[in-house]
C-alpha positions in Angstrom: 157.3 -96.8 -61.6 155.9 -93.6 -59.7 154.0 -92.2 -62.4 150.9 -92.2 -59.7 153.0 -90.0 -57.6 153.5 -87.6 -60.2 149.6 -87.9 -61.7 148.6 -87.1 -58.2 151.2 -84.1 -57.3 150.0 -82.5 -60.5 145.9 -82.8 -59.1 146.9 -81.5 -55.7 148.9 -78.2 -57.6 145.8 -77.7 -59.7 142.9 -78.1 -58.2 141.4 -75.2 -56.6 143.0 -72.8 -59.2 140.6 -70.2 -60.4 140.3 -66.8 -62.1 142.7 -64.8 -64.0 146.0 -65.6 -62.7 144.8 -69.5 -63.2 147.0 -69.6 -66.6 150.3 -68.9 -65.5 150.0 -70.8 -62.3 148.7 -73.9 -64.5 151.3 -74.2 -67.0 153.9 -73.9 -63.9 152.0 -77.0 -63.1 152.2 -78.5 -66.2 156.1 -78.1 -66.5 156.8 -79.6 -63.4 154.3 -82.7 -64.2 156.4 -82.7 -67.3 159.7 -82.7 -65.2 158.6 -85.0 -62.6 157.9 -87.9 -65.8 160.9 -87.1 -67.1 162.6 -88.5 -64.1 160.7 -91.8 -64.1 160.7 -92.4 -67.9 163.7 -95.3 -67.2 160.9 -97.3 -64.6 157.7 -96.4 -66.4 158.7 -96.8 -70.4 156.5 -99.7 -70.2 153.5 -98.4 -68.2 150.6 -97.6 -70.1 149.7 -94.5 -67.4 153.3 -93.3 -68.4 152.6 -92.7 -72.1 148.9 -91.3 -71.4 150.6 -89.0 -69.2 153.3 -87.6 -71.7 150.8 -87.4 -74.1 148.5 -85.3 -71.8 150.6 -83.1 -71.1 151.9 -82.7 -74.8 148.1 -81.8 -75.1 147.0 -79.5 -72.3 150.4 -77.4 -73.0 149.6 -76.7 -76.5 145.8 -76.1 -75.8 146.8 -73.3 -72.6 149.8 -72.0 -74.7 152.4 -73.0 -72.1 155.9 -72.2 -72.9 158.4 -75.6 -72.1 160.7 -73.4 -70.8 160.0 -71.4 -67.3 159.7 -71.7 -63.7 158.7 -75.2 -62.3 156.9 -75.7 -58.8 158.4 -77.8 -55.8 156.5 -80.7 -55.5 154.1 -80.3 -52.6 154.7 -82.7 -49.5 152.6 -85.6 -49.4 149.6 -86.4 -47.3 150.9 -88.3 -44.5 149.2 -91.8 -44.7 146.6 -92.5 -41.7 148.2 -96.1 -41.5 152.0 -96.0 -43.1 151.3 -100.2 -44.5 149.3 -98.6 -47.2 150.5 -96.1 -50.0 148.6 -92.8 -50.8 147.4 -94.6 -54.8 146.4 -97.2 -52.8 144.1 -95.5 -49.8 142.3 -93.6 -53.2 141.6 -97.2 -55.0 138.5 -97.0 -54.0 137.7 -93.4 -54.2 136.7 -93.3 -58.0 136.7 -89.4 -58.6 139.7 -89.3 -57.3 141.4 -92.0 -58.8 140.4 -90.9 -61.9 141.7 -87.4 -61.4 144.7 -88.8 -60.7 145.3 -91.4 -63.9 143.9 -88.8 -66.5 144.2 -85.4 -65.3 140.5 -84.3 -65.1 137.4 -85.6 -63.6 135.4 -88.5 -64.9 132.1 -88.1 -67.3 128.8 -89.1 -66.1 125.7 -90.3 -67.3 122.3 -90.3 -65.9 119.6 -92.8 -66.0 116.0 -92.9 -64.8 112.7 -95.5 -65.0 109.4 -94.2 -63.1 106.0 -94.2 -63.3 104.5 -96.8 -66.3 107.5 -97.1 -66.3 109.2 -94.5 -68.2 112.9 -95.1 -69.2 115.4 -92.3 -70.0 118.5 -93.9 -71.1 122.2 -93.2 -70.9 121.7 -91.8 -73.8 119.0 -88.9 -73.1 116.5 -91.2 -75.1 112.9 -91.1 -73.6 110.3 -94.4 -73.6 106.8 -95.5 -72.2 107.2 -99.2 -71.8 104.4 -102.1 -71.5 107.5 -104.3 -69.7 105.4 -106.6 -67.8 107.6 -108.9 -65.5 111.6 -108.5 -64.9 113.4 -106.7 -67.2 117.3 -105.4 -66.2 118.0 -102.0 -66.5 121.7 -102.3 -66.0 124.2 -105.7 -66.0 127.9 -104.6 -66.8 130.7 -105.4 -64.7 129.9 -104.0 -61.2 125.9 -103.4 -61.2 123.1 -105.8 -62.1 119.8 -103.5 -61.4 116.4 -105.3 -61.9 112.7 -104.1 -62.0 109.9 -106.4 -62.1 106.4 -104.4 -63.3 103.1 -105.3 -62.6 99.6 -104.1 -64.5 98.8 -100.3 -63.4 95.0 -101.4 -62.6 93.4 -104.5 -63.8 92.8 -105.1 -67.6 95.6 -102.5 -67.9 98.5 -102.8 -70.6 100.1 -99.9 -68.5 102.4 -101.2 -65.6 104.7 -100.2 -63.1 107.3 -100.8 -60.7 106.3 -102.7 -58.0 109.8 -104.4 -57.1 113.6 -103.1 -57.2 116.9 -105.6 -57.1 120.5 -104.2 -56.9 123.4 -106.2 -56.6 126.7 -103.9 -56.3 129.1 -107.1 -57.8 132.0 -107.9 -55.4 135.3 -105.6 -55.8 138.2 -107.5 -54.1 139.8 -103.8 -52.5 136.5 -102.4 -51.8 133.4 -104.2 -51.2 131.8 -107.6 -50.5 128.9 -108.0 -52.9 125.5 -106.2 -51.8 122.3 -106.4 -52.4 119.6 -104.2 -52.2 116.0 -105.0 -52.8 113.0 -102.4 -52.4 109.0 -103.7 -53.2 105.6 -101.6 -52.9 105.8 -100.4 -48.6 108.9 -101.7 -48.3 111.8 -99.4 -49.0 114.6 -100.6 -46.5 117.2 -98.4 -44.9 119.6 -101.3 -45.3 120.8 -103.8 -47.6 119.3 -107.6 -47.9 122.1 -108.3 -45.2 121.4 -105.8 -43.0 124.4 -103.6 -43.3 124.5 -100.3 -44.0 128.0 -100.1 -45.8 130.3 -102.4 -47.9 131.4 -104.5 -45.4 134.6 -105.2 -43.5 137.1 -104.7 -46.3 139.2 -101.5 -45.9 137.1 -99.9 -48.5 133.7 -101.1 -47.1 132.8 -97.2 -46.5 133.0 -96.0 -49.8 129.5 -97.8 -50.3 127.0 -96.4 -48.4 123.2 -96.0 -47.7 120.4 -93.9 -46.2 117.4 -92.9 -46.1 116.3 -89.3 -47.0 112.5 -89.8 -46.2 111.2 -92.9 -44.4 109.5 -95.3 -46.6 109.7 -93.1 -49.1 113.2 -91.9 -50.5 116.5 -93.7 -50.4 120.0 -93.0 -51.6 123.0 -95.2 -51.5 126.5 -93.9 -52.5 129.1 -96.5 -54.4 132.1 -93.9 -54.1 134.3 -96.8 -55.4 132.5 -96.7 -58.5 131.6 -93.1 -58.5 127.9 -93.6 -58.8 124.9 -92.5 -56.7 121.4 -94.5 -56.7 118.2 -92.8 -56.2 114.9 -95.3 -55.2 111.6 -93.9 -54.6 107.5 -94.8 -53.9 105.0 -92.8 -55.0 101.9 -94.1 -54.7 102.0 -97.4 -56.0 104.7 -97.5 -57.9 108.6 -97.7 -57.9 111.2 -95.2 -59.1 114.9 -95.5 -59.7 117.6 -93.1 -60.6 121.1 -93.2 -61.6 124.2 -91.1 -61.7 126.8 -93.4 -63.3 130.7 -92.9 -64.1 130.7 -93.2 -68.0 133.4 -95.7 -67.4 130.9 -97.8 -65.4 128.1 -97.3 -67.7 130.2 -98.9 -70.4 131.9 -101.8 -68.1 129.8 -104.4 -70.5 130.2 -107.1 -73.2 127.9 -108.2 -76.2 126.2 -111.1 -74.0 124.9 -108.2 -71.9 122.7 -106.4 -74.9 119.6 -106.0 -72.9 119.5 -103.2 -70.8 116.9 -100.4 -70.3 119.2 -98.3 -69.4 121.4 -98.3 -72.0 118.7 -99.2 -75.4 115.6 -98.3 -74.0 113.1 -100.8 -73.8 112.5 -103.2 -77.4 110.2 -101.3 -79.9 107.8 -104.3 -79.4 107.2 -102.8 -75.5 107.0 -99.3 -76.4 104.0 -97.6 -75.7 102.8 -93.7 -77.4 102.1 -91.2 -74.3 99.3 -90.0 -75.9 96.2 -91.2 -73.6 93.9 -92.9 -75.6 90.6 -94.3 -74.9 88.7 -93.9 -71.5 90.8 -93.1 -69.0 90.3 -93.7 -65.4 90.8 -89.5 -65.1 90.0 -87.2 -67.8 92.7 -85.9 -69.8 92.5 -82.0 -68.8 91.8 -82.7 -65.3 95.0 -84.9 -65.0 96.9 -82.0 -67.2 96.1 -79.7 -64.5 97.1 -81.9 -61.7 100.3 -82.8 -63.6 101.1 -79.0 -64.3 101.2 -77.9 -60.3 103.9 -80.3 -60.1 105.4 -79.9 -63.4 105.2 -76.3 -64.8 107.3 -77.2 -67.9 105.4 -79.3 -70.4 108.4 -81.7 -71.5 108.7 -85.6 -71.0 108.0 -85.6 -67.3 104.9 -83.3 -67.8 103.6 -85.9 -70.8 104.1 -89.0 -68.3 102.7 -87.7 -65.9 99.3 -86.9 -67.5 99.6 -90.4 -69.2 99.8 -92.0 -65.5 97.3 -89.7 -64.1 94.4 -90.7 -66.9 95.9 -94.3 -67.0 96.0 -95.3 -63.4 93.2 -92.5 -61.8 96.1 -92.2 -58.6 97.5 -88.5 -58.5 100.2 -89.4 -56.8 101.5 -90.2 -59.9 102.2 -86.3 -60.2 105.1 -87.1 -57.3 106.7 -89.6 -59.1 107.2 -87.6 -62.1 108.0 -84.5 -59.8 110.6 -87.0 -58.0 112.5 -87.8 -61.4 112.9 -84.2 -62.7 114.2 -83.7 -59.2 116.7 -86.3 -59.4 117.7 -85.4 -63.2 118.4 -82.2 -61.5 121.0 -83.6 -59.5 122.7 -86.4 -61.6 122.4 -84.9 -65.3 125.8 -84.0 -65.8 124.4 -81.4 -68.3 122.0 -79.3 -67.1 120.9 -78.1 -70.6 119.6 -81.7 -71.4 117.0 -81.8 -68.3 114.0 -80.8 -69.9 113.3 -83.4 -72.9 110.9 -82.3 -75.4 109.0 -85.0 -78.1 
């Protein structure tokens, strides 16, 4: 069945089109991705692709008011192969995005997740907490990513606490990657994983996970391409920050067993905490408002964690860590709209 070949012969026809004449050049695409399963309904009756295929196009015909009848486009020549033992599907098995593209015609959904400063969660689900979580809790455990944070008290006598210690394990993926794992504490932010590579390892794949450091000590990133997800860790004063940008696919990739998850339910109502400082704090509320504000000029979520670290902890470097997040919310949220989160 070469249903692939047809998936990704539509992609190639279709991806940079833009502007006005986009229309007629798109549903010359669309006939000949029609034509080209019509040839390999005998082989691919049974494929599952197949049918999502000939449904899709059923789909994006009527929705671009494509006529069935017109001109159809050659098929484009194929990318030669940089080694001819393996197909093109299979050098794009572990390029997600692409992968993707190819199966279902359009680019994959993404979610975003974050936990900084107290720690503060924001879920998958644009859901906003202040947790007590003292010791290890897992913010993610589906399928192909078991992320761990173990918090500590803020300052002694505290109920606040932070992130003082990071685990990932990326979960072995037989074409792509031997299992990683990547582990971060307070003035130790590696470049590397707990192996010492910087990459997947040895299997043809291994590049499509990657890692590096954007400040030293300070900022790393590391790049799953074969899971189309990008990790974000941090230090800011003394604490931990972590940030995700997940396929939606990924997000999902877990079972009933796996019910606890930061990211995904926030943390239990019986460790949530209100943002509104309370008390004597170590920093008086308007000073820490004005330090928070420098950083943070919108007064939404990150601006009220902030000022609840700032009076909490007395450290205004707490003012980076929220400044950190919003920065990467910038970059992952797959909705820009949603960045600033008022409550």
């Amino acid at each position: 069945c070469k249903i692939l070949r047809c998936n990704s012969e539509y992609v190639a026809a279709t991806l940079h089109l833009r502007g006005p004449e986009r229309g007629a050049a798109f549903c010359t695409a669309l006939r000949s991705y029609s034509l080209c399963t019509r040839r390999t309904a005998r082989t691919c009756r049974g494929d599952l692709a197949f049918h999502s295929a000939v449904h899709g196009i059923e789909d994006l015909m009527i929705q671009n008011n494509c006529s069935k009848e017109g001109p159809t486009a050659p098929p484009r020549p194929r990318p030669a192969a940089p080694n001819a033992a393996h197909g093109f599907e299979s050098l794009d098995i572990c390029d997600y995005e692409r992968s993707f593209l190819y199966k279902h015609g359009r680019p994959p959904g993404f979610q975003h997740c974050a936990a900084f400063g107290d720690p503060h969660i924001r879920t998958f689900h644009d859901e906003f907490h202040t947790c007590r979580v003292e010791g290890s809790w897992p913010l993610l455990d589906n399928d192909y990513l078991f992320v761990q944070a173990t918090s500590s008290p803020v300052a002694k006598g505290s109920n606040a606490t932070v992130t003082s210690k990071l685990t990932i394990i990326f979960k072995n993926m037989k074409e792509c990657i031997d299992q990683k794992v990547y582990q971060a504490e307070l003035d130790n932010l590696p470049a590397a994983f707990q192996d010492g590579s910087i990459d997947g390892g040895a299997r043809p794949g291994g590049s499509s996970l990657s890692i590096r450091e954007l400040s030293p000590g300070r900022h790393v990133e590391i790049r799953a391409g074969y899971i189309g997800t990008t990790i974000a860790v941090r230090q800011a004063g003394r604490q931990l920050s972590f940030s995700i940008r997940a396929a939606e696919e990924v997000a999902g990739a877990f079972t009933e067993e796996q019910d606890l998850q930061l990211c995904v339910g926030g943390c239990p109502r019986s460790q949530r905490m209100s943002r509104s400082p309370r008390g004597r704090g170590r920093v008086p509320a308007e000073t820490a408002r004005a330090l928070c504000r420098e950083m943070l000029p919108v007064e939404d979520v990150y601006f009220q964690s902030c000022v609840f670290d700032v009076v909490t902890s007395g450290d205004a470097n707490f003012t980076m860590a929220a400044r950190g997040a919003l920065e990467d919310a910038r970059l992952f949220l797959p909705d820009a709209e949603k960045l600033h989160i008022f409550q």
